[in-house]
N, C-alpha and C positions, 0 to 999 in steps of 0.2 A: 023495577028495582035492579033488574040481573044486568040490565042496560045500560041503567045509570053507575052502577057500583063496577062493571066489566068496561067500561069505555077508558077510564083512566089507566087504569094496566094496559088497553092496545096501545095507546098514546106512547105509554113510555116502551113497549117495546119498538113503536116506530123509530124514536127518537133516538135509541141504545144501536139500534140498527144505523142509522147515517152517523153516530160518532163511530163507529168501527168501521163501517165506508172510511170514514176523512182518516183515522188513523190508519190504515191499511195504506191507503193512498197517499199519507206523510211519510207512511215509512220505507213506503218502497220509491219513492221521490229522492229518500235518503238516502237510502240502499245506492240509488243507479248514481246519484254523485258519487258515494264514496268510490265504487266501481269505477267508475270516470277517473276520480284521481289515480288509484291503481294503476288504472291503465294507461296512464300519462306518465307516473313514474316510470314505470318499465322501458317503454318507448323512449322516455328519455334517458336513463341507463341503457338502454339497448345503440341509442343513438350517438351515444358517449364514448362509449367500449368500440364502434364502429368508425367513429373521427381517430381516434388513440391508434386501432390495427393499421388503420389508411396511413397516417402520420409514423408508424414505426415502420410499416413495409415501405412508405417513401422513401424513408431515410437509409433502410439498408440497400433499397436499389439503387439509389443514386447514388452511395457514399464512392462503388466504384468507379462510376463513370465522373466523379469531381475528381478522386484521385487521377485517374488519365488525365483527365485534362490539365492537371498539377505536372504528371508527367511529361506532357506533350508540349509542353511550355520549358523545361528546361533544356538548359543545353546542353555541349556536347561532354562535359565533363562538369564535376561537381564535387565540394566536401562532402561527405555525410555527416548527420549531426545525430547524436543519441545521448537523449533526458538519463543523469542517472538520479533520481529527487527525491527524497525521503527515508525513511527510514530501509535500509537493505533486507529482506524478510520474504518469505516465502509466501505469495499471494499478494504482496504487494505490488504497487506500481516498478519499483526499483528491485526485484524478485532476479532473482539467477535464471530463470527460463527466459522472461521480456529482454533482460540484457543481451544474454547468451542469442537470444533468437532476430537482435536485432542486428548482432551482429555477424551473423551468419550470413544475413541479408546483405547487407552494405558490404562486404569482402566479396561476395558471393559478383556483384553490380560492376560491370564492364564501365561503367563510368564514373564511378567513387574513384576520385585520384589519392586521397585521404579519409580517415574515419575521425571527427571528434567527440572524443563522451565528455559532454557538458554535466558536470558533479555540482549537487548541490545538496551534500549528505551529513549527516552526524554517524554515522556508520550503521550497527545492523549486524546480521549472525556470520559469524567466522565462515560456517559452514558454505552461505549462500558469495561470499563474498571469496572464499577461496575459488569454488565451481568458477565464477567469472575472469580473475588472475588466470587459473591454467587455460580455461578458453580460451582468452588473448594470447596469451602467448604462443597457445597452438595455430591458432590460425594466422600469426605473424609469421609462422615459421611457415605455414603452406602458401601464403600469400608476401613473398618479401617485399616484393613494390609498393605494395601497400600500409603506409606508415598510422599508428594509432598517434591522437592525442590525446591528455587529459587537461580539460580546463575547469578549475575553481571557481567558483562562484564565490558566493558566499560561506560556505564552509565546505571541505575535504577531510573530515576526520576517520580515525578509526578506521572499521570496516570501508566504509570509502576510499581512503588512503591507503588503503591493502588494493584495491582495483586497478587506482591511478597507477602505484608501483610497475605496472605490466606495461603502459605504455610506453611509447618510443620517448615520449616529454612531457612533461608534465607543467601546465604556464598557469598560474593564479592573478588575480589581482593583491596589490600591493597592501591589501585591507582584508584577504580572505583570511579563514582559518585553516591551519595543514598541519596534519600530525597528528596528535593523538595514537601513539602506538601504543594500545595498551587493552586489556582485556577487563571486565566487570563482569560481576555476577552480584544484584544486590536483593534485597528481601527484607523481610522485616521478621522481630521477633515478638511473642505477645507471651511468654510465659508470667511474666510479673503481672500482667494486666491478667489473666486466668487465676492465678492465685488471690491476688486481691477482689475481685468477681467471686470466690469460690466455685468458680467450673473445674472442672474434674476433666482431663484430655482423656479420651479411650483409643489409641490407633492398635491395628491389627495385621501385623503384615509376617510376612515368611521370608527371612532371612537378614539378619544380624543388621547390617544396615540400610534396610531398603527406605525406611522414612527418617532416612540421616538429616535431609531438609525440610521437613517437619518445622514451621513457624511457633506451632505450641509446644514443643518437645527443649528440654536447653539443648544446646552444641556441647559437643562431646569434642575432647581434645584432639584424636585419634582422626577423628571424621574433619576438625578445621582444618588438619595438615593435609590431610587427604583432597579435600576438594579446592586446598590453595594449589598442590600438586596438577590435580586438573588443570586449572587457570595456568600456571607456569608453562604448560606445555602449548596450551593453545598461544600465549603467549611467544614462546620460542619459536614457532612456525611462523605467525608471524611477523616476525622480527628476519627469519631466515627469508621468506618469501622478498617483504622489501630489498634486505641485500642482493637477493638473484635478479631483482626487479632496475632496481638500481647500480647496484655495479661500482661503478669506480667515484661514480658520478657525486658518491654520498661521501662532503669532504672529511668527517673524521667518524669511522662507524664504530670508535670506544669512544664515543662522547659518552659523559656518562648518564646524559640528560636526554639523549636522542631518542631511547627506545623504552621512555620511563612513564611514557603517556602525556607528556605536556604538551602543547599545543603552539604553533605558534602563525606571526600575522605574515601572509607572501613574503612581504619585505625582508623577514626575520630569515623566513625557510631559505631563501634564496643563497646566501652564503652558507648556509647545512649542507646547501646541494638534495634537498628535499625538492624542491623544485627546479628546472631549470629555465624561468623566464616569466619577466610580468606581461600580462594580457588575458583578451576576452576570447571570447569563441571566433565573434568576428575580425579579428583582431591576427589571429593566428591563421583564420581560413583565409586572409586576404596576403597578409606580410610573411608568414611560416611556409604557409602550403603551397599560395598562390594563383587559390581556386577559390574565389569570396564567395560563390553562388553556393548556400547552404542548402541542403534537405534535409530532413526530418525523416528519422528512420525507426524511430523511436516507435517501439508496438503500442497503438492506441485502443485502449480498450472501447465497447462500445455501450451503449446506453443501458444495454440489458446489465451488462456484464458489473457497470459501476453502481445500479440500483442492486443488482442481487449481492453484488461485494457491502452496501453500507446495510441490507439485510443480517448479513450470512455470519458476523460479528456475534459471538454467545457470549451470554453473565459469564457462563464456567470459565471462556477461555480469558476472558479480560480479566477476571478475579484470580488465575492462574500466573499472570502476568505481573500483576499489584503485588501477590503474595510472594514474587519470586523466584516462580518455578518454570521460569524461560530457559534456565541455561544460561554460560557465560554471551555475552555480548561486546563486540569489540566498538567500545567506545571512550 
């Protein structure tokens, strides 16, 4: 009986025994793919970041031996050419150090017979666009042989048109935009839109006007005059700048329209004496200069530099920007 009745229980513990063999043995079958793929990701991640280093260190090694050979190919004399393109600002492409440093370069070059800054701006901060006016003009006076132009593109306004001012000429197309002499500072206000929301504004600052531009706060009469006062002056510099810039050149400078901000097309400016002459970059390095072979002097930034620039962009400072709190802008 102990036989019959104990033989069933060995059975199934035989049995219980080979499914836990087979499941051991599925799961560790499991296990070593999963493994496998891991370690295929990495290696391929690894193998990735290793094409990327190769493909970035090519590119910085060779970038200066392409430029030699760019060099080695020109001849014995040459225009220089330098981008001024977007908006004028500090860290941008069109920035007072890239300009300022390209042209330091190109005066600096035993065979730059000329310098042209090809503009193609809405203008930009007084501040950044002044630094570049007295550069020019300083290094025109250390370097006299060496003649600046400015050529228009498609637009020369504002803070751009405070640049152009410093060179020796200034030549547009007959379709550009030039002008714009005039100073902005703009913002928005949200107090009605707070009272209608029932928001409550709380600001907290130490001394009598320090959040005068405060978008939730109303304007105060006191502080409008005060910071149209601001704009007047930057505005009056200027305006003074261009005439030191320009000179005689500028045929009536109590126009009463000239220094009012309005804009107008090459063709217009041309009898202003805002510009003196229609044409292109190439146009003026071939018929003006008389050195048609262009270079590019123009500070290029490099891969790192334009990925960590579209990085390096914050909420706070874009939302800084929207709400107003840029500062005037010559535009």
């Amino acid at each position: 009986m102990s036989d019959e009745w104990g033989a069933p229980p060995k059975a199934n513990a035989e049995s219980g025994s080979a499914d836990d063999k087979s499941w051991k043995l599925l799961e560790k079958t499991l296990l070593a793919g999963v493994q496998e793929q891991r370690r295929s990701r990495r290696w391929g991640i690894f193998f990735k970041l290793l094409t990327f280093v190769y493909l970035f260190g090519a590119l910085v090694m060779f970038s200066p031996l392409i430029n030699l050979e760019k060099s080695a190919s020109r001849g014995a004399h040459y225009t220089a050419l330098i981008e001024v393109r977007g908006v004028i600002a500090d860290k941008e492409s069109a920035s007072a150090d890239n300009i300022v440093g390209s042209l330091r370069t190109a005066f600096e070059d035993p065979k730059v017979k000329a310098i042209i800054l090809r503009i193609n701006s809405p203008g930009g901060s007084p501040v950044q666009s002044g630094y570049v006016f007295d550069e020019i003009r300083r290094l025109r006076g250390l370097h006299p042989d060496t003649k600046v132009y400015a050529v228009i593109s498609d637009i020369g306004a504002s803070g751009a048109y405070y640049i152009a001012s410093a060179a020796d000429e200034i030549y547009a197309d007959k379709s550009s935009l030039v002008g714009s002499i005039g100073v902005t500072a703009a913002g928005y206000g949200f107090v009605g839109t707070m009272e209608k929301l029932g928001v409550e504004r709380r600001a907290y600052s130490s001394g009598e006007h320090k959040a005068f531009l405060d978008p939730f706060q109303p304007q105060k009469a006191d502080e409008t005059r005060f910071w149209q006062g601001v704009l007047d002056t930057t505005h009056n510099q200027f305006i003074a700048s261009v005439k030191k810039g320009r000179g005689d050149r500028l045929k009536d400078k109590d126009h009463p329209e000239l220094f009012s901000g309005l804009v107008w097309s090459g063709e217009q400016a041309l009898p202003l004496g805002l510009i003196d002459g229609l044409g292109s970059a190439s146009s003026v390095a071939r018929d003006v200069i008389g050195e048609k072979e262009l270079v590019d002097f123009t500070v290029q930034e490099s891969p790192f530099d334009r990925f960590s620039k579209k990085l390096g962009a914050s909420v706070a400072e874009q939302l800084a920007m929207w709400m107003g709190f840029q500062g005037p802008t010559l535009r």
